[in-house]
C-alpha positions in Angstrom: 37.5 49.2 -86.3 38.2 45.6 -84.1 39.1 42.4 -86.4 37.5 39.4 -85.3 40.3 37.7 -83.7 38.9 34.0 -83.9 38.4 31.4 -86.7 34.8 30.0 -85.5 31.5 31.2 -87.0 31.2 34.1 -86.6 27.2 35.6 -84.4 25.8 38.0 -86.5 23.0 39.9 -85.6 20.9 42.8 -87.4 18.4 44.8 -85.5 15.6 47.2 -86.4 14.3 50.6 -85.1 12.4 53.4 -86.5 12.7 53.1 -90.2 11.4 51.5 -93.0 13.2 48.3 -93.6 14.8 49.0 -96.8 18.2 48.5 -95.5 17.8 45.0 -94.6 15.7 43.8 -97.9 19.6 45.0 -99.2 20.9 42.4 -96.8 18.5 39.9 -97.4 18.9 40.7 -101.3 22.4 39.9 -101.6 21.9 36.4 -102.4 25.1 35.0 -103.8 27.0 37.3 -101.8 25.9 35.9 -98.8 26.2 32.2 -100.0 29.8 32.9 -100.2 30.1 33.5 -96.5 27.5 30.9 -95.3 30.3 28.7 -93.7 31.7 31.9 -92.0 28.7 33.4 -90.2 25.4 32.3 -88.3 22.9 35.1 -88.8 21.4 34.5 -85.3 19.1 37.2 -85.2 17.3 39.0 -88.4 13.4 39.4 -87.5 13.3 40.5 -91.1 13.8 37.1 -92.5 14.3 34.4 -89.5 11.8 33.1 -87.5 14.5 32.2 -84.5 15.5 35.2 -82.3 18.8 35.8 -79.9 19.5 38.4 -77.5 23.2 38.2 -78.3 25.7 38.2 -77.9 27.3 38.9 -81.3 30.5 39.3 -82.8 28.8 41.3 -85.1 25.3 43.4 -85.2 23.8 45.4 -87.9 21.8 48.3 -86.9 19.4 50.1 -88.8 16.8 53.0 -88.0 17.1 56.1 -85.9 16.3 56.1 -81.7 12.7 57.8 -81.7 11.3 56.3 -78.7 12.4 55.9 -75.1 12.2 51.9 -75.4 14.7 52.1 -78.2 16.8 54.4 -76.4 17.2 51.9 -73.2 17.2 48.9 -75.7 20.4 50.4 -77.9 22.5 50.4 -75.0 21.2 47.0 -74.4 22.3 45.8 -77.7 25.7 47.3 -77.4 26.3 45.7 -74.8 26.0 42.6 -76.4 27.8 43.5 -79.5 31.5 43.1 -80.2 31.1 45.3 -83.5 28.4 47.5 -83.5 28.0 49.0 -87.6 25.1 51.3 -88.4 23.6 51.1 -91.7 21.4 53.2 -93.1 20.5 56.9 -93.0 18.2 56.5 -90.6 20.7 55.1 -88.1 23.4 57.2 -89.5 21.9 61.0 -89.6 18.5 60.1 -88.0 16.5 59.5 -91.0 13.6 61.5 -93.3 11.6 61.4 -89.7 14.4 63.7 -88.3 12.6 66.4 -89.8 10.0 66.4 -87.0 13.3 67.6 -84.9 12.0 71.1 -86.6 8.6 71.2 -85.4 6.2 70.3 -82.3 5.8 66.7 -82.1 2.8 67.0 -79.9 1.1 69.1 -81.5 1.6 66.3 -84.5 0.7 63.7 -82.3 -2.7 65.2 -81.4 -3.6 66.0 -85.3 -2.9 62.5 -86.6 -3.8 60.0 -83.4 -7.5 59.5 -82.3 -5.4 58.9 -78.6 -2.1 60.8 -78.9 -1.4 59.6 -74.6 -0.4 56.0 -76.4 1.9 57.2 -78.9 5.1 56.9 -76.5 8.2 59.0 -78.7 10.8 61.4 -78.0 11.0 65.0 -79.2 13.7 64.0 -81.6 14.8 61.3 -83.3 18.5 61.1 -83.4 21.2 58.8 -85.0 22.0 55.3 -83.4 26.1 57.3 -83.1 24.2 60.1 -80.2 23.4 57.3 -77.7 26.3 54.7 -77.8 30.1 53.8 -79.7 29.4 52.8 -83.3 32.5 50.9 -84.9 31.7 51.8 -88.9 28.6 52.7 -90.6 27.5 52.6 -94.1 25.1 55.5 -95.5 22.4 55.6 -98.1 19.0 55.2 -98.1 19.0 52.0 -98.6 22.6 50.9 -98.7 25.0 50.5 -101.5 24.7 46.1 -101.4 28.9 46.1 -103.1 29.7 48.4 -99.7 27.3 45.7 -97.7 29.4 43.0 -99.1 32.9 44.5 -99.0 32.2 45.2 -94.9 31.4 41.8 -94.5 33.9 40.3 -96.5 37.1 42.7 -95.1 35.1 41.5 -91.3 36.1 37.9 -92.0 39.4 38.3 -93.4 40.5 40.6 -90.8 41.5 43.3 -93.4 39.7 46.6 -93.8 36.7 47.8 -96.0 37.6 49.0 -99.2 35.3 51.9 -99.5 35.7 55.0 -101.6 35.4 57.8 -99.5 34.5 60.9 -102.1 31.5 62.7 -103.6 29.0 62.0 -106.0 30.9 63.8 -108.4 33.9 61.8 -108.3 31.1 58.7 -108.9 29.8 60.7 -112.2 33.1 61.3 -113.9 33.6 58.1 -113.3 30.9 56.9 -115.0 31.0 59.7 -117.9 27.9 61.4 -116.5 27.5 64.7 -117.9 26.9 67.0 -114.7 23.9 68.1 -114.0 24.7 71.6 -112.3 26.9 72.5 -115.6 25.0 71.3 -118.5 21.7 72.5 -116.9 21.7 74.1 -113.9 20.0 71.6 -112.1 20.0 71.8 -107.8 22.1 68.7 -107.7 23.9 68.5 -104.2 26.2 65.7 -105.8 29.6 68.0 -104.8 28.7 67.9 -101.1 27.1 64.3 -100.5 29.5 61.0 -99.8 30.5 58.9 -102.8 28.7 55.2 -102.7 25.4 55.2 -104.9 27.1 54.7 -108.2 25.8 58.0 -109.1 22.6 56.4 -110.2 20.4 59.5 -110.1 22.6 62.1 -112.1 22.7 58.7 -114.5 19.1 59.0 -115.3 18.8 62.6 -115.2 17.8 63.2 -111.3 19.5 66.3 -109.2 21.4 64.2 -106.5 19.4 65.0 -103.4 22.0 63.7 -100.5 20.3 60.4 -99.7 24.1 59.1 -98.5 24.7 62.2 -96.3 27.7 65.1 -96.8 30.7 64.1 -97.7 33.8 64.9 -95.3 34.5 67.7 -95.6 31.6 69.2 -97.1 31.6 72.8 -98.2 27.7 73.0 -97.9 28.1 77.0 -98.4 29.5 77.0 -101.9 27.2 75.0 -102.6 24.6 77.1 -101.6 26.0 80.1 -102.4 26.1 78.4 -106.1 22.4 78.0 -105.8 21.7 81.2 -105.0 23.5 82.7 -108.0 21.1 80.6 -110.0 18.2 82.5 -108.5 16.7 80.1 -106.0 14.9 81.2 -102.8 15.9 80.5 -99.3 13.3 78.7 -98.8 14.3 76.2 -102.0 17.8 75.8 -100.9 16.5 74.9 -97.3 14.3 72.4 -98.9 16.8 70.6 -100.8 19.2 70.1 -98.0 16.1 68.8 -96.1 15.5 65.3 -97.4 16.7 62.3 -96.0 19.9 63.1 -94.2 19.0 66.9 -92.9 19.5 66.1 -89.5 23.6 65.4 -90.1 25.6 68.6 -88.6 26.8 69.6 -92.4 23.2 69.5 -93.6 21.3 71.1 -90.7 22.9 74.2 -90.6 20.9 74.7 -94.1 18.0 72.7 -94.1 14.4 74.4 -93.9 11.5 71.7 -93.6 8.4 72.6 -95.8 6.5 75.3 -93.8 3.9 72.8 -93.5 5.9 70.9 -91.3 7.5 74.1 -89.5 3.8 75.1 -88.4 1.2 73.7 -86.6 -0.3 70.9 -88.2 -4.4 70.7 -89.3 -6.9 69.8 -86.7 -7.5 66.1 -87.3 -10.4 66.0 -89.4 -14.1 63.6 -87.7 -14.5 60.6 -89.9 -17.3 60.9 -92.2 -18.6 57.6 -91.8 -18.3 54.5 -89.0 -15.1 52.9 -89.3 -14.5 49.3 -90.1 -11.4 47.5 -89.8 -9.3 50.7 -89.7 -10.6 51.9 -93.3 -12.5 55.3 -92.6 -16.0 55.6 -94.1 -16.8 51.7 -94.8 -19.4 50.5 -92.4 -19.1 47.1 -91.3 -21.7 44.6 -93.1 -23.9 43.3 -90.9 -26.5 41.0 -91.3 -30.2 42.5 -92.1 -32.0 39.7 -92.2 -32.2 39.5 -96.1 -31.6 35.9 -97.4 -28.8 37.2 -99.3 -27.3 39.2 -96.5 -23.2 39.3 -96.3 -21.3 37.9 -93.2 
């Protein structure tokens, strides 16, 4: 990854595609954090939070989301162009997010079962990692983000030193924190040996299976894994289901992953409303005036 090479402010930039904004609530969240480097940075673009927008260019930029639609696919070469550092953060920009499980299925058949007018939904057949469509300098996983990793990347950016990030499993993350494990103690589906350190372990903390939100580790021996599940007794169509989930679409993960069947097959005809439709809520009809002195407007 490039240092910054010059003492001004640095341009920062974050930008947006298909996903659902939790990534950036982390950036905007990290309060104090970001105090620290206010005299370092100008955040010159974060639609998120600011109301001023720039095109670039940037010494830095912040992506999250996956490419879904052909005007993000045009506009991420776009931004990289502009970009000095390009970092994706996220699952969604890293493995191509929980919508990546439509890469299993027929999007237009989709399309026709949930929009009224399916010719003005405008996406692609897949949706695919920001990493597939142009050169990404780092990338932080999760869904959202681990805010310490946030914070080391940006602080290692403006020192010129690099991140600090532990690069291990879950498991590593449990020990750490005396965790009993899950798999062991009660033979819980918990993909903690195969998925990347960074969470703190926080779901095996409170009892939860680790279901992969921060995407396989590397290297990843997925078939142990599931060769260990099997053992237990679980189905194929379980163990496809648990490597399914938020990161399914990275390599390691897709080789195993079965969607639901009810994303496999075609979708349900889309139902006729019941009533008129108001305001986009089905089934309320829209008050109108009847000519009764205590008739609503």
């Amino acid at each position: 990854m490039a240092r910054p090479t010059s003492a001004a402010r640095l341009r920062v930039g974050v930008a947006r595609f298909t996903s659902c904004g939790g990534c950036q609530l982390t950036l905007a969240g990290l309060h104090e954090a970001l105090l620290a480097v206010a005299d370092r940075v100008d955040i010159v673009e974060f639609a998120e939070v600011l109301s001023p927008r720039s095109a670039g260019p940037y010494d830095l930029l912040l992506v999250e989301g996956s490419v879904s639609t052909p005007d993000q696919a045009r506009r991420i070469l776009e931004l990289r162009r502009q970009a000095r550092l390009l970092v994706t953060i996220g699952a969604c920009a890293t493995t191509g997010g929980i919508q990546a499980l439509r890469n299993w299925s027929d999007g237009d058949a989709w399309r026709a079962a949930v929009y009224p007018q399916p010719e003005f939904i405008h996406a692609l057949r897949t949706s695919t990692p920001i990493s597939e469509h142009v050169t990404v300098d780092a990338l932080l996983r999760g869904c959202p983000i681990d805010p310490g990793q946030l914070a080391e990347l940006l602080t290692a950016l403006l020192v010129g030193r690099r991140a600090q990030l532990l690069d291990a499993t879950v498991c590593l993350e449990c020990k750490a924190r005396g965790t009993v494990c899950l798999i062991s103690s009660e033979g819980a589906p918990c993909l903690g040996p195969v998925t990347k350190s960074g969470c703190g372990a926080i779901c095996p903390a409170f009892g939860r299976a680790c279901y992969g939100c921060f995407g396989p580790a590397q290297p990843a021996n997925v078939a142990a894994l599931r060769a260990q599940f099997v053992a237990q007794g679980r189905s194929d169509e379980e163990i496809g289901r648990l490597f399914a989930g938020f990161t399914a679409n990275a390599p390691a993960f897709r080789l195993y992953a079965r969607p639901p069947l009810a994303v496999l097959d075609q979708p349900p005809v889309r139902p006729e409303p019941a009533g008129r439709i108001s305001h986009g809520f089905p089934g309320i009809a829209p008050l109108t005036n009847s000519g009764g002195d205590d008739a609503r407007h």
